[in-house]
mmCIF file of the N, C-alpha and C atoms, coordinates in Angstrom:
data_MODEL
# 
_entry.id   MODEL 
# 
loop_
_atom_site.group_PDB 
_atom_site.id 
_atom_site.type_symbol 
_atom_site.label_atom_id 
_atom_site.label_alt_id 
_atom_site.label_comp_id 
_atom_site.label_asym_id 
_atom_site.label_entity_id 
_atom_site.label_seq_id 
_atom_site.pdbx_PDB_ins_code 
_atom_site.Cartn_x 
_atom_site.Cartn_y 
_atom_site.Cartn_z 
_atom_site.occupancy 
_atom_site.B_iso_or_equiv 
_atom_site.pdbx_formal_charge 
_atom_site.auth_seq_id 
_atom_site.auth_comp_id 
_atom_site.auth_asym_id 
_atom_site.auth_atom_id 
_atom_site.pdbx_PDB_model_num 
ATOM 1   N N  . UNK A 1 1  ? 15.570 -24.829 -0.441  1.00 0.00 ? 1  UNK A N  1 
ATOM 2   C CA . UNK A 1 1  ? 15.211 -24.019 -1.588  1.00 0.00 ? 1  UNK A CA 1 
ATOM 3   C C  . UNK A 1 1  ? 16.456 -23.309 -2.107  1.00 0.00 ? 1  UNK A C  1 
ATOM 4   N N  . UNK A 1 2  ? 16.618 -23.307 -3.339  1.00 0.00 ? 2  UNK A N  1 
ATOM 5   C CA . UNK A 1 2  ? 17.680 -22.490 -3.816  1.00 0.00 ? 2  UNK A CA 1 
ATOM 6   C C  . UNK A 1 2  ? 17.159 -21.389 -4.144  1.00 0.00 ? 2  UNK A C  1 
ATOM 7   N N  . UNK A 1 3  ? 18.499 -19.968 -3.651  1.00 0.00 ? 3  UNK A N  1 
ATOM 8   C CA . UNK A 1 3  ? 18.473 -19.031 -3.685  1.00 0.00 ? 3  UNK A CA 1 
ATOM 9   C C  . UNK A 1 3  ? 19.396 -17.963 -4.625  1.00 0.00 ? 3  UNK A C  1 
ATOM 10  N N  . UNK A 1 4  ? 19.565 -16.970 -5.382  1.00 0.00 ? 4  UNK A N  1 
ATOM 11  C CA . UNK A 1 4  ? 20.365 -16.381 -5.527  1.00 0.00 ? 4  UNK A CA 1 
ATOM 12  C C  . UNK A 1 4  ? 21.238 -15.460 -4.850  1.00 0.00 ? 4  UNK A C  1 
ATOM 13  N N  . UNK A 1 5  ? 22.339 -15.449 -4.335  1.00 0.00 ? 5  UNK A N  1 
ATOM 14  C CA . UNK A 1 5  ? 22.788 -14.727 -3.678  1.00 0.00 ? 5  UNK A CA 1 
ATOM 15  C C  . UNK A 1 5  ? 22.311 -13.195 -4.053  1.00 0.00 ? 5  UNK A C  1 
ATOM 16  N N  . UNK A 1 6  ? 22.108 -12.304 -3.034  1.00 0.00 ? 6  UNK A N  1 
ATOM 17  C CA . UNK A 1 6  ? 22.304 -11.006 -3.194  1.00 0.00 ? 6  UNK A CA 1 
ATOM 18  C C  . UNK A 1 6  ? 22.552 -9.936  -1.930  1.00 0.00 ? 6  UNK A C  1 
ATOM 19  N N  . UNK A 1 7  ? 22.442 -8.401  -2.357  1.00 0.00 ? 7  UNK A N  1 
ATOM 20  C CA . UNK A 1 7  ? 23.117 -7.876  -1.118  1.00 0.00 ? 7  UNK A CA 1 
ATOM 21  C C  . UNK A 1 7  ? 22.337 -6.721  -1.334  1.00 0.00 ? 7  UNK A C  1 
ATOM 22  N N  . UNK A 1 8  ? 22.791 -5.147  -0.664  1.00 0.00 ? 8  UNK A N  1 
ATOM 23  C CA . UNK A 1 8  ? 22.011 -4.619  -0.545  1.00 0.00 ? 8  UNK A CA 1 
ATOM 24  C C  . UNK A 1 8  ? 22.740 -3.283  -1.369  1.00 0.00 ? 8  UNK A C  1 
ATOM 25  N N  . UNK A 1 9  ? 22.250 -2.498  -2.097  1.00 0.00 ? 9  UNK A N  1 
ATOM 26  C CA . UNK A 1 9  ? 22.777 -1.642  -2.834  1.00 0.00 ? 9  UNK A CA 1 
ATOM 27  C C  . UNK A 1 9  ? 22.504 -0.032  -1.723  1.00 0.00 ? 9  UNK A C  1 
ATOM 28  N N  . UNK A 1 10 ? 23.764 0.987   -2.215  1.00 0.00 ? 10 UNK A N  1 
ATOM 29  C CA . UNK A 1 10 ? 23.761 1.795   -1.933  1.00 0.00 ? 10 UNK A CA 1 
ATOM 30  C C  . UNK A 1 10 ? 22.603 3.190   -2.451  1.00 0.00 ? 10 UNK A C  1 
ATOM 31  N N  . UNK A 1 11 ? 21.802 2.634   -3.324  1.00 0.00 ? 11 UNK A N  1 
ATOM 32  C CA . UNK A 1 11 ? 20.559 3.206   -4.285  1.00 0.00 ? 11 UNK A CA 1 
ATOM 33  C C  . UNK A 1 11 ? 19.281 3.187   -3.023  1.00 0.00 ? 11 UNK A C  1 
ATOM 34  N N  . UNK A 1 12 ? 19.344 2.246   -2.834  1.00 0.00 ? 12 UNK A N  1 
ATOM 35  C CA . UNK A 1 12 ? 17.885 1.913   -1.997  1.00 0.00 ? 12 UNK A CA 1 
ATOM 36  C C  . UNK A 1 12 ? 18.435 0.556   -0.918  1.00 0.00 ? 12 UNK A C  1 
ATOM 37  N N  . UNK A 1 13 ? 17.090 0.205   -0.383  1.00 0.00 ? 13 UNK A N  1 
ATOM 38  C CA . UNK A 1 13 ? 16.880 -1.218  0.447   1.00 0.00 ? 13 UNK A CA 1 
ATOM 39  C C  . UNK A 1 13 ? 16.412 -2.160  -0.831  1.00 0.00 ? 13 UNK A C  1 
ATOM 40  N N  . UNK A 1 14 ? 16.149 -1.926  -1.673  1.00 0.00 ? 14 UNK A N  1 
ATOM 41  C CA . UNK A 1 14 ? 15.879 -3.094  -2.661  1.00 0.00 ? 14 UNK A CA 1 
ATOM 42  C C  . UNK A 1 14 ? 17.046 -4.311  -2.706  1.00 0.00 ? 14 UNK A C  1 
ATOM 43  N N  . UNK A 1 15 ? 16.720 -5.048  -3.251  1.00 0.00 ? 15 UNK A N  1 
ATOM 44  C CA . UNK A 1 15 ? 17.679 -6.527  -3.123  1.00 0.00 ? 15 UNK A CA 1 
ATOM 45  C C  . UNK A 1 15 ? 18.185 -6.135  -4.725  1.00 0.00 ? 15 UNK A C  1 
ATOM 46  N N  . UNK A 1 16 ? 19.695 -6.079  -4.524  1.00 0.00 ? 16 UNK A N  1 
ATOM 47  C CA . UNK A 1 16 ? 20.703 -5.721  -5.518  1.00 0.00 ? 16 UNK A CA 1 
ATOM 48  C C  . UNK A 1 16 ? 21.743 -7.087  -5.745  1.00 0.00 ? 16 UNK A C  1 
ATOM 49  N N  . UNK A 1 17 ? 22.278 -7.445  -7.242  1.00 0.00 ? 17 UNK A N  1 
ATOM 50  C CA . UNK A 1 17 ? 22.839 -8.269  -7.649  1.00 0.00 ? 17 UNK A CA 1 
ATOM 51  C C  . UNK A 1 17 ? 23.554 -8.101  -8.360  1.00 0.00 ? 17 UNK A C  1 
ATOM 52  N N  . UNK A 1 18 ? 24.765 -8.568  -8.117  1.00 0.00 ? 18 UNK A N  1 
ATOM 53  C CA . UNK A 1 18 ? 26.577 -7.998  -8.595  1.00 0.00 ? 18 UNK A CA 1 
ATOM 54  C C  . UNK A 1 18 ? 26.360 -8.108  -10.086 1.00 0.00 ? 18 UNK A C  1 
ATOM 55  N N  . UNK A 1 19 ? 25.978 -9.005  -11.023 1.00 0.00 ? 19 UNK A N  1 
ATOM 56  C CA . UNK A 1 19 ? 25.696 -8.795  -12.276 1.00 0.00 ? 19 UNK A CA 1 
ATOM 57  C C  . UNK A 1 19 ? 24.433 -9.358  -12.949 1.00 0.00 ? 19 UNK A C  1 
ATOM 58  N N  . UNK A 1 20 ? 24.301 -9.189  -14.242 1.00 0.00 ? 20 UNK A N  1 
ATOM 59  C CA . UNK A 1 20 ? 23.046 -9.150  -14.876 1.00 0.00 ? 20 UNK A CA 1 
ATOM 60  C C  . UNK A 1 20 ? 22.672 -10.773 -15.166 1.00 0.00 ? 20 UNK A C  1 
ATOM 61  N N  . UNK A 1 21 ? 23.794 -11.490 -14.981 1.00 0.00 ? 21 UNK A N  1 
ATOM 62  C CA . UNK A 1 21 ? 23.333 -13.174 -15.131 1.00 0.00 ? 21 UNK A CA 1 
ATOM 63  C C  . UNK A 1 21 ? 22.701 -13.908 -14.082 1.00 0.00 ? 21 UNK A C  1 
ATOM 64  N N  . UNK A 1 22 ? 22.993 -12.658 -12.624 1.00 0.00 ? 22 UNK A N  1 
ATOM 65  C CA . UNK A 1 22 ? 22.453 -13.368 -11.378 1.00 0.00 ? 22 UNK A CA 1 
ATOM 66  C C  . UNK A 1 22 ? 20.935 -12.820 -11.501 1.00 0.00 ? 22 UNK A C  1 
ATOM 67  N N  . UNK A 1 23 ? 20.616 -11.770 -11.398 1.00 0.00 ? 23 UNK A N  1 
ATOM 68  C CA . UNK A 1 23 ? 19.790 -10.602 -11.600 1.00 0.00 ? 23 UNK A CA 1 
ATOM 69  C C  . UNK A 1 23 ? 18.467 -11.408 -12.749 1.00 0.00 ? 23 UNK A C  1 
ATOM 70  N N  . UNK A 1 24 ? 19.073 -12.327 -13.630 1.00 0.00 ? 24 UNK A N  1 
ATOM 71  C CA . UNK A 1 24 ? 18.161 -13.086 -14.529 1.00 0.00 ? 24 UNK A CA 1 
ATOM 72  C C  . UNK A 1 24 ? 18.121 -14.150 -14.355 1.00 0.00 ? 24 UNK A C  1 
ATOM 73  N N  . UNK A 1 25 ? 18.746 -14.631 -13.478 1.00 0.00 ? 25 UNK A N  1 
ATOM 74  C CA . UNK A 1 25 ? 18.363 -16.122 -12.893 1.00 0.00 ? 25 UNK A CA 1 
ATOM 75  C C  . UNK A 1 25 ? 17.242 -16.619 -11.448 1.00 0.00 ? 25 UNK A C  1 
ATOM 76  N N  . UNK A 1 26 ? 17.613 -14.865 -11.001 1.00 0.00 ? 26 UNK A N  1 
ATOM 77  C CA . UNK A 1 26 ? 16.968 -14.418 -9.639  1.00 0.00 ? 26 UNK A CA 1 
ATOM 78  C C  . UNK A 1 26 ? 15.280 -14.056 -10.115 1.00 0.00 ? 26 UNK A C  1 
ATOM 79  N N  . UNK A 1 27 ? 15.030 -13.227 -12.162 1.00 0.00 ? 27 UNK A N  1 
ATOM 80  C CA . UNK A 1 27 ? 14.036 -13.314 -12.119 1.00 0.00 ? 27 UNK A CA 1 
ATOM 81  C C  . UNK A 1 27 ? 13.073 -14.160 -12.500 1.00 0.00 ? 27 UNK A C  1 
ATOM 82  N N  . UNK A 1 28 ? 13.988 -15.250 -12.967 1.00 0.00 ? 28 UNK A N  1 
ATOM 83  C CA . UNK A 1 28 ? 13.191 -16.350 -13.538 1.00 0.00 ? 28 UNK A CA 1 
ATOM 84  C C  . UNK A 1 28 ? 12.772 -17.368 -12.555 1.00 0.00 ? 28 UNK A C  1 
ATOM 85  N N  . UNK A 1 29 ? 13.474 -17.376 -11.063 1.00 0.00 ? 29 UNK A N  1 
ATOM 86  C CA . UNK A 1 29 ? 12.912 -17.958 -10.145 1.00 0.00 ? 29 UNK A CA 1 
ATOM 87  C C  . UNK A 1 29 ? 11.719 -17.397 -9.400  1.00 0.00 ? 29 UNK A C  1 
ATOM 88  N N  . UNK A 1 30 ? 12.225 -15.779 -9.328  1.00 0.00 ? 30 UNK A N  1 
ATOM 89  C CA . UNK A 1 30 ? 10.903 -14.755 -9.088  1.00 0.00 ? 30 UNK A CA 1 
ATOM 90  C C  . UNK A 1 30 ? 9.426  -14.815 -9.627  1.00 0.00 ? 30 UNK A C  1 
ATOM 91  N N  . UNK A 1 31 ? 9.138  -15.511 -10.965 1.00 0.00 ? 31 UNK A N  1 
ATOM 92  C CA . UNK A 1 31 ? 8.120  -15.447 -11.956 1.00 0.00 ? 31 UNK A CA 1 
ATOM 93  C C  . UNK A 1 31 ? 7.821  -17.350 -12.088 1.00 0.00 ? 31 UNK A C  1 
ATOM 94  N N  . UNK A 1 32 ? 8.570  -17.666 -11.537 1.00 0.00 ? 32 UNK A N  1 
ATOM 95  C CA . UNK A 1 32 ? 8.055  -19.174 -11.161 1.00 0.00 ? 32 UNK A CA 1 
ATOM 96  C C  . UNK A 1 32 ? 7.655  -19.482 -9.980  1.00 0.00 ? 32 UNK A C  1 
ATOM 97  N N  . UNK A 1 33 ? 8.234  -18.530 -8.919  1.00 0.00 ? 33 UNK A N  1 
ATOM 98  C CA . UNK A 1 33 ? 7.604  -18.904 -7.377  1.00 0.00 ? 33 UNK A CA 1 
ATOM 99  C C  . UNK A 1 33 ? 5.418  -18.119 -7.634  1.00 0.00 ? 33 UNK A C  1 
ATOM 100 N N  . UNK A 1 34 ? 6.007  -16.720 -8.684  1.00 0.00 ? 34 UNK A N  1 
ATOM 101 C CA . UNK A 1 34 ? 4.499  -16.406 -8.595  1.00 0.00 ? 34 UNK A CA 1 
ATOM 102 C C  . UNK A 1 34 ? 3.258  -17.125 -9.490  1.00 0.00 ? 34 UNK A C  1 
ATOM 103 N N  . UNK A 1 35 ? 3.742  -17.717 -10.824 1.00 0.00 ? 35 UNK A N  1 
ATOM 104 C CA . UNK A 1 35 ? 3.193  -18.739 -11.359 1.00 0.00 ? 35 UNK A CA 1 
ATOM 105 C C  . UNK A 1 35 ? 2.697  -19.474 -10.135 1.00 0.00 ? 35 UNK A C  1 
ATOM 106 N N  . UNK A 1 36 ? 3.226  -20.390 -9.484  1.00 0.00 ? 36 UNK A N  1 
ATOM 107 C CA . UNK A 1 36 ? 2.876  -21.457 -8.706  1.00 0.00 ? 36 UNK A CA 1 
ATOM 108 C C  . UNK A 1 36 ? 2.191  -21.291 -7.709  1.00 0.00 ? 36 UNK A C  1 
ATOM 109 N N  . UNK A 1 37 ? 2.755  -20.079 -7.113  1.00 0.00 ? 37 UNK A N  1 
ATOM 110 C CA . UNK A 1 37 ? 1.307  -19.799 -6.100  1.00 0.00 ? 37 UNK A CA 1 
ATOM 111 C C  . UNK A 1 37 ? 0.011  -18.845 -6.367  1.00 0.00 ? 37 UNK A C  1 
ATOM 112 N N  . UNK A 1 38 ? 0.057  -18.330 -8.060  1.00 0.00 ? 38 UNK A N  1 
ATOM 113 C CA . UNK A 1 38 ? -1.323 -17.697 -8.610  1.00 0.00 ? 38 UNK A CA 1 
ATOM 114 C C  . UNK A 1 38 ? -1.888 -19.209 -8.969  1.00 0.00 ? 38 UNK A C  1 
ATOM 115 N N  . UNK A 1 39 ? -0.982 -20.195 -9.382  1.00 0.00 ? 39 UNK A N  1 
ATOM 116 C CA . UNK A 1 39 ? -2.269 -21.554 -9.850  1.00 0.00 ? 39 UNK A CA 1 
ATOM 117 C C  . UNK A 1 39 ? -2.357 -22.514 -8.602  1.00 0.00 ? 39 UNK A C  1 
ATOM 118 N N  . UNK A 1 40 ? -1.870 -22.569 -7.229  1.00 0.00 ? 40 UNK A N  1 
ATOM 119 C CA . UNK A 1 40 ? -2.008 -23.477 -6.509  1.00 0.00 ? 40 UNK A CA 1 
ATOM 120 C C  . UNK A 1 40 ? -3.441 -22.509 -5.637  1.00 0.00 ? 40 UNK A C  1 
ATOM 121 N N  . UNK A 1 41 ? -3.611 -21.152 -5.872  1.00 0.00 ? 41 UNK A N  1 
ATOM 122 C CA . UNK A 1 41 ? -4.804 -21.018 -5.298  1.00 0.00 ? 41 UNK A CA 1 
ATOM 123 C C  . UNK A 1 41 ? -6.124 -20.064 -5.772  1.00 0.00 ? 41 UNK A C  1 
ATOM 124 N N  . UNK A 1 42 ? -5.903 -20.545 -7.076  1.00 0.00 ? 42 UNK A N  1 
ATOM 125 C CA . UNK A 1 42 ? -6.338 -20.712 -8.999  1.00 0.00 ? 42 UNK A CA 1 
ATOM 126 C C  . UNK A 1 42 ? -6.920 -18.481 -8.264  1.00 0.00 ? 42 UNK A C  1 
ATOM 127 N N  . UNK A 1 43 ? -5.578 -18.445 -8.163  1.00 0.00 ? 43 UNK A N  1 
ATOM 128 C CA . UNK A 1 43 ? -6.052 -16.319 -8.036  1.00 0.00 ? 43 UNK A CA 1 
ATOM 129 C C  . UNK A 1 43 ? -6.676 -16.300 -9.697  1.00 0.00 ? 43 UNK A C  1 
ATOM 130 N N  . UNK A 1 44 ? -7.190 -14.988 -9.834  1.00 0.00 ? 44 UNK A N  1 
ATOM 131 C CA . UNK A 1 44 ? -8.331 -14.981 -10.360 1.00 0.00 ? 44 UNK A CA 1 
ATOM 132 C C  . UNK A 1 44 ? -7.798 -13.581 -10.936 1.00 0.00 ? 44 UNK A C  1 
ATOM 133 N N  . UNK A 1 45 ? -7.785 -13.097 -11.892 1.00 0.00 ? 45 UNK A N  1 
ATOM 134 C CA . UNK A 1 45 ? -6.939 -11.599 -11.826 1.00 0.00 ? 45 UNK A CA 1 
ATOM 135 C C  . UNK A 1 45 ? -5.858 -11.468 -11.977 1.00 0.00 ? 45 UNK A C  1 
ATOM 136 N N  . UNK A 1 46 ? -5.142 -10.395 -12.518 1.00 0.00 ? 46 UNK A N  1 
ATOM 137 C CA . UNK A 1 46 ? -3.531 -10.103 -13.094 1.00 0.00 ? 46 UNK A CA 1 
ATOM 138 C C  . UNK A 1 46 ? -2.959 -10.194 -11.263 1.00 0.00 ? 46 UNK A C  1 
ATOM 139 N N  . UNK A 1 47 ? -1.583 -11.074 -11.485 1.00 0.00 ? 47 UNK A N  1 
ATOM 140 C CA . UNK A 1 47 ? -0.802 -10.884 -10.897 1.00 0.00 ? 47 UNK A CA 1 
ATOM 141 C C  . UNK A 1 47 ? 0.068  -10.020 -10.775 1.00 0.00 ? 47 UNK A C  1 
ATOM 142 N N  . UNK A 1 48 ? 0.913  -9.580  -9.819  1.00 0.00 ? 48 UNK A N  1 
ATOM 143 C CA . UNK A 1 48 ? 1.596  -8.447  -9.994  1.00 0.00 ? 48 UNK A CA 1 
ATOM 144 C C  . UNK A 1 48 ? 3.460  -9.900  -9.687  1.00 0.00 ? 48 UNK A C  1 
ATOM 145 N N  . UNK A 1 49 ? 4.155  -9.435  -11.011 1.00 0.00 ? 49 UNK A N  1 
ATOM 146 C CA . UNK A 1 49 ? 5.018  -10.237 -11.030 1.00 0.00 ? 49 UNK A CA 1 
ATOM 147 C C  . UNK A 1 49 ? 6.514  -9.437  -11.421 1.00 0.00 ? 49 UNK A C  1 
ATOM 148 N N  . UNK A 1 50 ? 7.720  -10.095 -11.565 1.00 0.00 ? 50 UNK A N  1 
ATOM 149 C CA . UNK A 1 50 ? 9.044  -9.328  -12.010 1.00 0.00 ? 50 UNK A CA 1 
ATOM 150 C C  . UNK A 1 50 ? 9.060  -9.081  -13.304 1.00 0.00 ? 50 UNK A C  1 
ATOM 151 N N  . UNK A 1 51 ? 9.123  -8.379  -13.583 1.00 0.00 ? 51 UNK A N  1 
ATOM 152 C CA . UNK A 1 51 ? 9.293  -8.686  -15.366 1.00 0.00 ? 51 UNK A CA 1 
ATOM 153 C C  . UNK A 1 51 ? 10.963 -7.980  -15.927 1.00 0.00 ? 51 UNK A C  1 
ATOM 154 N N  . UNK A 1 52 ? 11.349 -7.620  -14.892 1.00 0.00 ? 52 UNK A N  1 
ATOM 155 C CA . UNK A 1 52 ? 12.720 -7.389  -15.954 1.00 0.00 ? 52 UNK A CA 1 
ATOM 156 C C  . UNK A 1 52 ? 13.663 -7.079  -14.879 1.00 0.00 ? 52 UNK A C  1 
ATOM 157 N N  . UNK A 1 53 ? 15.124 -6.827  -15.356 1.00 0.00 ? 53 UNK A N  1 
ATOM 158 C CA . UNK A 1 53 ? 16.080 -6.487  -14.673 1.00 0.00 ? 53 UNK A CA 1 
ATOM 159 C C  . UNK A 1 53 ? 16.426 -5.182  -15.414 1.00 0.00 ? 53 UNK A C  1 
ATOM 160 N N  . UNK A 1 54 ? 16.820 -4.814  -14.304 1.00 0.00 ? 54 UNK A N  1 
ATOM 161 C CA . UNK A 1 54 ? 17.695 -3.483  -14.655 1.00 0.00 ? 54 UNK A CA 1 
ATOM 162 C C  . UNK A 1 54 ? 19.065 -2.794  -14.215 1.00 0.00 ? 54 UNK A C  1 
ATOM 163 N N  . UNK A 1 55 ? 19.687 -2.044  -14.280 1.00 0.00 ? 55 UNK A N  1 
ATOM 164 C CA . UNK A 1 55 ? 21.149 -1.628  -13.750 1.00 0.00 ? 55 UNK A CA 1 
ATOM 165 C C  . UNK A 1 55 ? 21.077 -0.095  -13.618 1.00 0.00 ? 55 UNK A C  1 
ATOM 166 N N  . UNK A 1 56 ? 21.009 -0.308  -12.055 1.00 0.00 ? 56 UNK A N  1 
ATOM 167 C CA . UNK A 1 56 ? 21.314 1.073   -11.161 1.00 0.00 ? 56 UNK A CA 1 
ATOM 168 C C  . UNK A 1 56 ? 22.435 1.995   -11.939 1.00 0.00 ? 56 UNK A C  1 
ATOM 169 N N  . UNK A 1 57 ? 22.097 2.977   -10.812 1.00 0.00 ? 57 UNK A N  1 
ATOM 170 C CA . UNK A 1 57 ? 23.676 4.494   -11.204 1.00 0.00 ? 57 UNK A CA 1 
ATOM 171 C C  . UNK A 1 57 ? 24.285 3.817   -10.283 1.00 0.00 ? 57 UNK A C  1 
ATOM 172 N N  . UNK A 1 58 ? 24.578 2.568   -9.268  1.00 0.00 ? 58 UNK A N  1 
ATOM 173 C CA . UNK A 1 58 ? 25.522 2.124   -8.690  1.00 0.00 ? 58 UNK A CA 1 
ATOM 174 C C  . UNK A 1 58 ? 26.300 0.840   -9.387  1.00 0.00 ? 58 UNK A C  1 
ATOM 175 N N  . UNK A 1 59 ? 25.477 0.442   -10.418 1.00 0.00 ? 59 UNK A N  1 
ATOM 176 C CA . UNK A 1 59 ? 26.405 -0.549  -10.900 1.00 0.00 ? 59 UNK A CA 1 
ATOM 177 C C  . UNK A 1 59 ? 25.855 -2.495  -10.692 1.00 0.00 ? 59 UNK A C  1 
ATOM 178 N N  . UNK A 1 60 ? 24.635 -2.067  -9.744  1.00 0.00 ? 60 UNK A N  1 
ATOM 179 C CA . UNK A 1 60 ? 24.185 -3.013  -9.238  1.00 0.00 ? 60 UNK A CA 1 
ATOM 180 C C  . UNK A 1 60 ? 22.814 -3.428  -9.972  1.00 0.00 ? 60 UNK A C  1 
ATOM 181 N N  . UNK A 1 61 ? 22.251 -4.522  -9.915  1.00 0.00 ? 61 UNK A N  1 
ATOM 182 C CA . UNK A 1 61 ? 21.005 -4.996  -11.037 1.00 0.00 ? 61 UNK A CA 1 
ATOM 183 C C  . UNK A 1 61 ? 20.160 -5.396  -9.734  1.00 0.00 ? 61 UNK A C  1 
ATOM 184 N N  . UNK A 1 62 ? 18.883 -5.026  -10.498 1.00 0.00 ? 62 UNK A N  1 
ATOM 185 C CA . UNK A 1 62 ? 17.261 -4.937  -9.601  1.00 0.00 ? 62 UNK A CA 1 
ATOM 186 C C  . UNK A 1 62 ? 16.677 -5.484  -10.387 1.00 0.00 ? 62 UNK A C  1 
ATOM 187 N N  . UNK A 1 63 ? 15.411 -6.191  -9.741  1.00 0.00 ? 63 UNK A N  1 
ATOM 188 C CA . UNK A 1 63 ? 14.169 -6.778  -10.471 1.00 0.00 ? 63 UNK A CA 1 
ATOM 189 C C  . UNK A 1 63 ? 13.253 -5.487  -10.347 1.00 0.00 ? 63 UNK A C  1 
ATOM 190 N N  . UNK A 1 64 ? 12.491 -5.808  -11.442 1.00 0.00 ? 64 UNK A N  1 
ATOM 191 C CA . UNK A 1 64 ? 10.946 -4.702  -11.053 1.00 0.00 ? 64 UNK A CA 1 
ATOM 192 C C  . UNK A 1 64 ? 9.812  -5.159  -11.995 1.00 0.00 ? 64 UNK A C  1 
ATOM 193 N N  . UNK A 1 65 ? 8.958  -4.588  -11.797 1.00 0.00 ? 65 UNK A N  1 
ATOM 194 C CA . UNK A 1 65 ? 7.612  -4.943  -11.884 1.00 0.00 ? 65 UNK A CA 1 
ATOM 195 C C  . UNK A 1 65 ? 7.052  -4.680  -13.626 1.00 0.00 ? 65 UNK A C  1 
ATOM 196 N N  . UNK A 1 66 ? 7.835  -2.955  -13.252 1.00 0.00 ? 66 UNK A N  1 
ATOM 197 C CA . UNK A 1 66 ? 7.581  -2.416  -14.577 1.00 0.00 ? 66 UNK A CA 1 
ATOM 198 C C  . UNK A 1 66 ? 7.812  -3.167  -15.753 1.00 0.00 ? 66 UNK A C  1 
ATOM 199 N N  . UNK A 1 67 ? 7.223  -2.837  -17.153 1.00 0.00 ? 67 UNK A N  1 
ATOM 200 C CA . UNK A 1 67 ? 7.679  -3.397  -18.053 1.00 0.00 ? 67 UNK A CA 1 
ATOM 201 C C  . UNK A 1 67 ? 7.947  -2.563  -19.155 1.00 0.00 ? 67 UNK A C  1 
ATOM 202 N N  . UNK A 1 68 ? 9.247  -3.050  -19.688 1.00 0.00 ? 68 UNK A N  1 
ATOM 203 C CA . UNK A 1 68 ? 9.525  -2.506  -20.780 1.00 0.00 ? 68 UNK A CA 1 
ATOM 204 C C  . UNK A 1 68 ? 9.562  -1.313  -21.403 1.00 0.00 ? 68 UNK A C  1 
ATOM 205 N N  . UNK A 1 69 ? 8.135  -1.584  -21.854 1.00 0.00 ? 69 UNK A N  1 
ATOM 206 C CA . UNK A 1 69 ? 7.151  -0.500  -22.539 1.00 0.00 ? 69 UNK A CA 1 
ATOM 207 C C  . UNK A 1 69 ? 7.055  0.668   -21.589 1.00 0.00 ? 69 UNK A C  1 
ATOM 208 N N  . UNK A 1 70 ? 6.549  0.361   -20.724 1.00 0.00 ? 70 UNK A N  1 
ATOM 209 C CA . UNK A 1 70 ? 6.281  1.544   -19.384 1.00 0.00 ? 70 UNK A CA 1 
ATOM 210 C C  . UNK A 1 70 ? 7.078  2.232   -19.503 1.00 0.00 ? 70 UNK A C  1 
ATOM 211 N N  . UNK A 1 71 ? 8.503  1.984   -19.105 1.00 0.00 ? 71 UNK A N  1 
ATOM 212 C CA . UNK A 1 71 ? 9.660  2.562   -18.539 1.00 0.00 ? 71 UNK A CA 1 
ATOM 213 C C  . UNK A 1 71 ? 10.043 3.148   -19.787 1.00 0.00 ? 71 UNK A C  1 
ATOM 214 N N  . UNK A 1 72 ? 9.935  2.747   -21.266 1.00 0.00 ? 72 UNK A N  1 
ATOM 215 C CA . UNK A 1 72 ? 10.304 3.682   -22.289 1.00 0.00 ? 72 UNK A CA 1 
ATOM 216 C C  . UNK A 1 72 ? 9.066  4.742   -22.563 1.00 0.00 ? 72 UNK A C  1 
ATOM 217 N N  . UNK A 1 73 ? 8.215  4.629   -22.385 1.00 0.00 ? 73 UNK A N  1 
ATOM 218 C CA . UNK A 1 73 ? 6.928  5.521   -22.210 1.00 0.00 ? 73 UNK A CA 1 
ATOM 219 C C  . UNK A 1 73 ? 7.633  6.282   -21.666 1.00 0.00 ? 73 UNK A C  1 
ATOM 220 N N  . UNK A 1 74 ? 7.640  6.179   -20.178 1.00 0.00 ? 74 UNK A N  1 
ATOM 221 C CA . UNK A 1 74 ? 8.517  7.152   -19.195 1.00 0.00 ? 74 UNK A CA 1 
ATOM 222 C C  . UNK A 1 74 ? 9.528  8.173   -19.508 1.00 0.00 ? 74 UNK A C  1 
ATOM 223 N N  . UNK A 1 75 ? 10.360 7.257   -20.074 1.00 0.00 ? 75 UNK A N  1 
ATOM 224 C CA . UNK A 1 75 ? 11.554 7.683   -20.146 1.00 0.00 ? 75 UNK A CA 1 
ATOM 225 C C  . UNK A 1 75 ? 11.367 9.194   -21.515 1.00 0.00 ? 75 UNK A C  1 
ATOM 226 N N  . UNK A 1 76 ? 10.275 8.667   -22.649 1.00 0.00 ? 76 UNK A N  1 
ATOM 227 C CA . UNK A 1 76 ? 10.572 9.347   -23.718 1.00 0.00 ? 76 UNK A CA 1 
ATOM 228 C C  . UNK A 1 76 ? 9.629  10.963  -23.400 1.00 0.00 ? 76 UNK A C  1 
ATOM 229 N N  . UNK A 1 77 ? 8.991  10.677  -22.231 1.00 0.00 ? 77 UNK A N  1 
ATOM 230 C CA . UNK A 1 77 ? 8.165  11.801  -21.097 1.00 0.00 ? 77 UNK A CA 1 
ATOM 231 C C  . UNK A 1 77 ? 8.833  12.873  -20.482 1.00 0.00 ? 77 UNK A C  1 
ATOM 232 N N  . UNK A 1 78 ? 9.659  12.216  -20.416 1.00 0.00 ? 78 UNK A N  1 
ATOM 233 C CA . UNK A 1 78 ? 10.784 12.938  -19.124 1.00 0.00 ? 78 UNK A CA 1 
ATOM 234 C C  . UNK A 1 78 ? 12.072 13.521  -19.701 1.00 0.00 ? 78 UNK A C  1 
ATOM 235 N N  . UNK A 1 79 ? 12.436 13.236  -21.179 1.00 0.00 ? 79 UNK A N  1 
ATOM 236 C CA . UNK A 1 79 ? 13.930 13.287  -21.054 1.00 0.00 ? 79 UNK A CA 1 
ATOM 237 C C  . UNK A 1 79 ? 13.502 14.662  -21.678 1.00 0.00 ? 79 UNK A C  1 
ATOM 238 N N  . UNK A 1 80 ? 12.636 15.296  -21.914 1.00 0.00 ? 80 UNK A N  1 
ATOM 239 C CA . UNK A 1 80 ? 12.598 16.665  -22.636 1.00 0.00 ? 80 UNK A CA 1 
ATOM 240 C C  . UNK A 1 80 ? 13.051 17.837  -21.561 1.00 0.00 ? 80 UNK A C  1 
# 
């Protein structure tokens, strides 16, 4: 199976990736491994899948769940 390399960031234990081209290659394999196993055992219900990358205060890129929208929701919550 091919993998993307990655390592471990000084932010968290999350799986961290030196730049944003690995980080999007890592999630497009991420959202095809869960495709394939929500239809090989026809799940029934929202999956919980990657939907984006992002870039730490270390410099390092994460997958997450959140989307988009959420995180600017969030963000426009909080920055007051």
């Amino acid at each position: 199976m091919k993998t993307v390399d990655f390592q471990s960031c000084e932010c968290s234990d999350k799986r961290a990736f030196p730049d944003r081209r690995a980080a999007e290659k890592a999630l497009g394999r991420a959202q095809a491994k869960r495709d394939r196993h929500a239809a090989r055992f026809e799940h029934h219900g929202p999956i919980d899948r990657e939907n984006r990358a992002y870039q730490c205060d270390y410099g390092m890129w994460h997958l997450t769940k959140q989307s988009r929208r959420s995180y600017e929701e969030w963000a426009a919550r909080n920055a007051a």
